[in-house]
C-alpha positions in Angstrom: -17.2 27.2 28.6 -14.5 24.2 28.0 -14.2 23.0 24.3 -14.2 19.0 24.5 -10.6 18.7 23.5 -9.9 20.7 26.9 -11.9 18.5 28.8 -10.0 15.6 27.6 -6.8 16.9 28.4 -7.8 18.1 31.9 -9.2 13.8 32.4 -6.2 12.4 31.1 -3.8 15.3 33.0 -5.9 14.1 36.5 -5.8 10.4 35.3 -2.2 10.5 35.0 -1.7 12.9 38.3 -1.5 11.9 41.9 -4.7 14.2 42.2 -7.8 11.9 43.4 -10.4 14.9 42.7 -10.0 17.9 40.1 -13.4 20.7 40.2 -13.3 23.3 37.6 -16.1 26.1 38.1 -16.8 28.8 35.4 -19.7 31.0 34.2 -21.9 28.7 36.5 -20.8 25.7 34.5 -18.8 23.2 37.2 -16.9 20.1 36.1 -16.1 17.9 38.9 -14.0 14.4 38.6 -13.1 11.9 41.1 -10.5 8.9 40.3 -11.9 5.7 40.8 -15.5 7.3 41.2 -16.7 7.8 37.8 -17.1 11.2 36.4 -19.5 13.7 37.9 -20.5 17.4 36.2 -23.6 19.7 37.3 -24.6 22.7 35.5 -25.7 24.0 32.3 -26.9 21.4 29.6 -23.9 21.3 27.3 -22.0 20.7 29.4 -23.4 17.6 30.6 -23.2 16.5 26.5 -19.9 17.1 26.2 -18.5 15.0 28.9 -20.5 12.2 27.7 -18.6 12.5 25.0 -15.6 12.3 26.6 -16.1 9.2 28.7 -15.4 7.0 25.7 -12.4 8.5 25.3 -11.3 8.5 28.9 -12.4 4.7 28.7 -10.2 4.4 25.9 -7.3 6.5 27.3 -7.5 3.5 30.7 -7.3 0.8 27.8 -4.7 1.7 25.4 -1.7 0.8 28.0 -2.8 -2.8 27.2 -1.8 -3.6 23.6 2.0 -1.9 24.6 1.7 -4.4 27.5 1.4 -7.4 25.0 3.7 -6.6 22.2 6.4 -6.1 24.5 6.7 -9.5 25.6 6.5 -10.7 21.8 9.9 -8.3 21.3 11.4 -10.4 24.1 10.3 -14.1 23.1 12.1 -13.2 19.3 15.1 -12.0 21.4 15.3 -15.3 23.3 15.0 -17.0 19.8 18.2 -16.6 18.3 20.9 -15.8 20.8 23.3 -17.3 18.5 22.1 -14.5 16.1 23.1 -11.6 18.8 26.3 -13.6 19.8 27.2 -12.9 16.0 25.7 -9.6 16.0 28.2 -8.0 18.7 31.1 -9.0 16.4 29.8 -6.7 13.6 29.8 -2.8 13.0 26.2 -1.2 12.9 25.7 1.5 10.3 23.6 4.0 11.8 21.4 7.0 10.5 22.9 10.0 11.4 19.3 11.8 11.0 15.8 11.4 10.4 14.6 10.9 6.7 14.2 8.7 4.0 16.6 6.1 3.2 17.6 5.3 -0.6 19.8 2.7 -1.5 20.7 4.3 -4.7 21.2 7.8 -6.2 18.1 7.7 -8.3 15.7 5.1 -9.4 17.2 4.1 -12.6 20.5 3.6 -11.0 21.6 0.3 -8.8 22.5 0.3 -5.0 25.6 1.5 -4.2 26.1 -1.5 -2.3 25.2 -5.1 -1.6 25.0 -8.0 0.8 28.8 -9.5 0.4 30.1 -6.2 -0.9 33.4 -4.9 0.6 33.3 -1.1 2.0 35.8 1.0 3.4 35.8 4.3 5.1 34.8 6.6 2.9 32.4 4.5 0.4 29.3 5.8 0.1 26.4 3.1 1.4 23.5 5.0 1.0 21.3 8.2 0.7 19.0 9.7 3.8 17.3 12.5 2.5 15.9 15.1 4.9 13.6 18.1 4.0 14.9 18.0 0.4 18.3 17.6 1.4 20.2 14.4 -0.3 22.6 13.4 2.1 25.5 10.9 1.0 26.2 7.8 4.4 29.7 6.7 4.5 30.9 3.6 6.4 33.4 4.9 8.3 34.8 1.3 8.7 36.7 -1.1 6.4 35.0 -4.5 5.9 32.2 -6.2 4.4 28.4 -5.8 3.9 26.5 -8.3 5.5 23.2 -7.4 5.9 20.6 -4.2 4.9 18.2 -3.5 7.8 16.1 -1.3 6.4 14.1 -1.2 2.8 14.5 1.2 0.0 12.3 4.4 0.3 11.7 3.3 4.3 11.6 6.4 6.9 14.4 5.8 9.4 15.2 7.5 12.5 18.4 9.0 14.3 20.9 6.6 15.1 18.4 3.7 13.7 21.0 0.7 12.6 21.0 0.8 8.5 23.8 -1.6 7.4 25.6 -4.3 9.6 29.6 -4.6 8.1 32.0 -7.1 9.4 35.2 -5.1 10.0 38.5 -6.4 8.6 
């Protein structure tokens, strides 16, 4: 007999498929499903119970599409906000995370960042700390010029190639 999670994967594998029916028969237990028809199962007892179980998942499977839907456009309407802010952006250098981890602005708590808004870098200064699986590893700027903003916050998880620091070269 199918454990519940099973059954959930096989709904969302047909839901996703270009398969309009799916029947599984086994040990005289038969799950059938039909897009756009509801779900339909004959057979023993539990079974029956545990695909009720599953239709509030499948329902909510069908509606979590939705919420991506509407935060999308929000990303877009903030874009169209400020297109002075990108024509400034593409004049400045991104500092990007070179791997997933946590980012630290200093080299322990009690000290202070090793750099600021309106402080001038070069290639080799050290801007921050991303520490992966216990490892501590030292960012450099790899570009001459001057801090102008921190994207992220101290102790935040960042993720490869996520923008850290935006410089504006000299």
């Amino acid at each position: 007999m199918l454990k519940i999670q099973e059954i959930r994967e096989i709904i969302k594998l047909v839901d996703h498929s270009s398969v309009d029916e799916f029947t599984y028969e086994h040990d005289g237990s038969k799950i059938k499903l039909k897009k756009n028809n509801g779900v339909t199962v004959s057979g023993q007892p539990q079974v029956v119970q545990a695909v009720e179980e599953v239709k509030p998942a499948a329902q909510a499977v069908q509606q979590a599409p939705a919420p991506v839907q509407e935060a999308a456009p929000t990303v877009n309407t903030e874009e169209k906000e400020g297109p002075q802010a990108k024509a400034e952006d593409s004049n400045l250098h991104k500092i990007t995370s070179p791997m997933v981890g946590t980012f630290y602005q200093s080299s322990s708590p009690e000290a202070g960042p090793y750099v600021k808004v309106g402080d001038k870098v070069d290639e080799s200064s050290v801007v921050c700390i991303v520490e992966a699986m216990k490892l501590f590893n030292e960012i450099e700027a790899e570009i001459k010029g001057e801090i102008t903003e921190i994207l992220v916050k101290d102790g935040q998880l960042v993720e490869y190639g996520q923008p850290l620091f935006l410089v504006k070269p000299e």
